[in-house]
N, CA and C atoms as a LAMMPS dump frame, in Angstrom:
ITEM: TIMESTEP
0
ITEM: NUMBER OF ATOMS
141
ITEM: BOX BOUNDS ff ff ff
-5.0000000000000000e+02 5.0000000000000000e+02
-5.0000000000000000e+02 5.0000000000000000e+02
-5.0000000000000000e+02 5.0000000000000000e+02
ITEM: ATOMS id mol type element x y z
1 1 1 N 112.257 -382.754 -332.069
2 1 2 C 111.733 -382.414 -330.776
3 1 3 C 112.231 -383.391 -329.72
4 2 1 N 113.117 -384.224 -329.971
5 2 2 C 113.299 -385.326 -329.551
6 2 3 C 114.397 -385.003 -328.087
7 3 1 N 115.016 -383.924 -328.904
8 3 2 C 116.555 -383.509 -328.005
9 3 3 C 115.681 -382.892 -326.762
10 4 1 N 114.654 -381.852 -327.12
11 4 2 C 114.271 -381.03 -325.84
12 4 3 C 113.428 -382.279 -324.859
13 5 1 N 113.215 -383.798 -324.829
14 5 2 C 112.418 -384.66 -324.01
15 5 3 C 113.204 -385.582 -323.382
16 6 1 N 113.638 -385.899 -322.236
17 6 2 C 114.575 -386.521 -321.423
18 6 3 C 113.818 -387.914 -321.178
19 7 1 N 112.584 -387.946 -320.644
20 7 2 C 111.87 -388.918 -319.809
21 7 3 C 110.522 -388.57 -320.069
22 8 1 N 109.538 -389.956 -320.966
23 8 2 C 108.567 -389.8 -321.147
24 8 3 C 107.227 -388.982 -320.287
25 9 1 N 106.941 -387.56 -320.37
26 9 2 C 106.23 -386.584 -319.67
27 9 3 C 107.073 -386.056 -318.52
28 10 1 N 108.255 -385.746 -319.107
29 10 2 C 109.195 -384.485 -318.32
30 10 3 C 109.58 -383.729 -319.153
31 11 1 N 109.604 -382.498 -318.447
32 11 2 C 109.237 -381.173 -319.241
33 11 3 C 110.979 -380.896 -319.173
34 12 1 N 111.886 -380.476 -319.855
35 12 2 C 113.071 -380.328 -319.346
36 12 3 C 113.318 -378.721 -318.59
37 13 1 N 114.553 -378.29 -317.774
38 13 2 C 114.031 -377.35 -317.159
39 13 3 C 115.186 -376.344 -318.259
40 14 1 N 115.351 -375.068 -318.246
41 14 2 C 116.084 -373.991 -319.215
42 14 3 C 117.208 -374.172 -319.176
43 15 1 N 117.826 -374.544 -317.808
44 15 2 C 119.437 -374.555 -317.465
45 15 3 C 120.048 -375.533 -318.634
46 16 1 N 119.464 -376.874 -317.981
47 16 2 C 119.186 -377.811 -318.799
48 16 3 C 119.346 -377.96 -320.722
49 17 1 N 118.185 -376.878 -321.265
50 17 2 C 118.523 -377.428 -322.215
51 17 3 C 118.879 -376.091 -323.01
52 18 1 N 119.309 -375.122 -322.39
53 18 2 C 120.086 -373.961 -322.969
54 18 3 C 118.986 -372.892 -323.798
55 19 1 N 118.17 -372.715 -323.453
56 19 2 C 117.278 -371.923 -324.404
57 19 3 C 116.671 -370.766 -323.167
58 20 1 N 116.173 -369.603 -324.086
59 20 2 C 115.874 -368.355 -323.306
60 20 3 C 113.971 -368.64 -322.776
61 21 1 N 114.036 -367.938 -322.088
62 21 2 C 112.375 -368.316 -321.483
63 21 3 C 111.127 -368.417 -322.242
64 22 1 N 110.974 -367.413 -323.382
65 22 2 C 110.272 -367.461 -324.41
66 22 3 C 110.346 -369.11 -325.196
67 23 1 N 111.484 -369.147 -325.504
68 23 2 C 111.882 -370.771 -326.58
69 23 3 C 111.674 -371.839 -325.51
70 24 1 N 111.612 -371.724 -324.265
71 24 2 C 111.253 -372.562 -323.099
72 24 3 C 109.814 -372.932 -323.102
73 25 1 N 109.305 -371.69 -322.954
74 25 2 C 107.521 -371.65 -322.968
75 25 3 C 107.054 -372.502 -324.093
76 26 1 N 107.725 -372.127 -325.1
77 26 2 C 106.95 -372.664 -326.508
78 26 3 C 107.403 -374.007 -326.912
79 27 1 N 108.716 -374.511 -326.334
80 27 2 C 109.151 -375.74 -326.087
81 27 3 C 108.12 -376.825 -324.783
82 28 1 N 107.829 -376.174 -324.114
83 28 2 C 106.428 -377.022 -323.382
84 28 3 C 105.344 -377 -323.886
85 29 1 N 105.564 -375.901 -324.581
86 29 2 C 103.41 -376.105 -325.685
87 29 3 C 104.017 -376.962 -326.23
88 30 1 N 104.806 -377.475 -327.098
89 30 2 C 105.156 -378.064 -327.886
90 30 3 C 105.011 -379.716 -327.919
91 31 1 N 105.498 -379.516 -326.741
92 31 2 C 105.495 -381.085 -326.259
93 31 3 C 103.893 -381.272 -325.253
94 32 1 N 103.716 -380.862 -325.139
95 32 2 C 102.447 -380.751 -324.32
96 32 3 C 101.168 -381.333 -325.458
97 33 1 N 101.545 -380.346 -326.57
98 33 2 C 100.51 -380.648 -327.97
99 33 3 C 101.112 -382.019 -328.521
100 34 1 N 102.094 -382.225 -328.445
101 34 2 C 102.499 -383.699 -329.624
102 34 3 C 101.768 -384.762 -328.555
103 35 1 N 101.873 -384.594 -327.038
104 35 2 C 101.652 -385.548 -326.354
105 35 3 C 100.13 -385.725 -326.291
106 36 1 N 99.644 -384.952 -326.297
107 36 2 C 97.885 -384.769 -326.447
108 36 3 C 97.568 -385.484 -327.595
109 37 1 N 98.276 -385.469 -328.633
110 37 2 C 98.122 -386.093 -329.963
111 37 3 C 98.714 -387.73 -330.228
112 38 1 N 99.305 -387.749 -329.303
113 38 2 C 99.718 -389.021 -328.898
114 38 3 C 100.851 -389.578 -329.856
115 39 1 N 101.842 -388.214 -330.277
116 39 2 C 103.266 -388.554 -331.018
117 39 3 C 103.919 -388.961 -329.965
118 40 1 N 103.79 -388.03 -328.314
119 40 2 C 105.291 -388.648 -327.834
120 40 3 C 104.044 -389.553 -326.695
121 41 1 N 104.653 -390.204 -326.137
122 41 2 C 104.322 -390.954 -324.885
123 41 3 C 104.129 -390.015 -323.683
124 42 1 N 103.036 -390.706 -322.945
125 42 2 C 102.589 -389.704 -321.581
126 42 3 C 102.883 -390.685 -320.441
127 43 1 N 103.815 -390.127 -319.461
128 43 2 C 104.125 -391.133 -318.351
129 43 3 C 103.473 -390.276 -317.401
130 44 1 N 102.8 -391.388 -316.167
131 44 2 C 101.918 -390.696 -314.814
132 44 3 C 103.375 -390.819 -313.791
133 45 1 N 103.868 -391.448 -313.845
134 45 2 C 105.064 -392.141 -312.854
135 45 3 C 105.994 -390.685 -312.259
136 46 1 N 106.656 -390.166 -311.705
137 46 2 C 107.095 -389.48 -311.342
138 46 3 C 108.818 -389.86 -310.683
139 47 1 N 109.381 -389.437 -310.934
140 47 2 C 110.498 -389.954 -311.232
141 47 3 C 111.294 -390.068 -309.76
């Protein structure tokens, strides 16, 4: 899951990381849930 996360709590955008809107959607639950769980890191900072 590592490839689809650029910057700790940035979501990457489709262009970006080549996937169709569906695999997009479920690529932000994705990371959304690991981060809630506290696998990946949550940044407030805004880039």
């Amino acid at each position: 899951m590592g490839h689809g996360v650029r910057h700790p709590g940035c979501r990457p955008r489709c262009r970006v990381t080549r996937v169709t809107a569906q695999q997009q959607r479920r690529l932000v639950r994705a990371i959304k849930t690991a981060s809630e769980m506290a696998l990946l890191p949550y940044s407030t900072s805004a880039r």
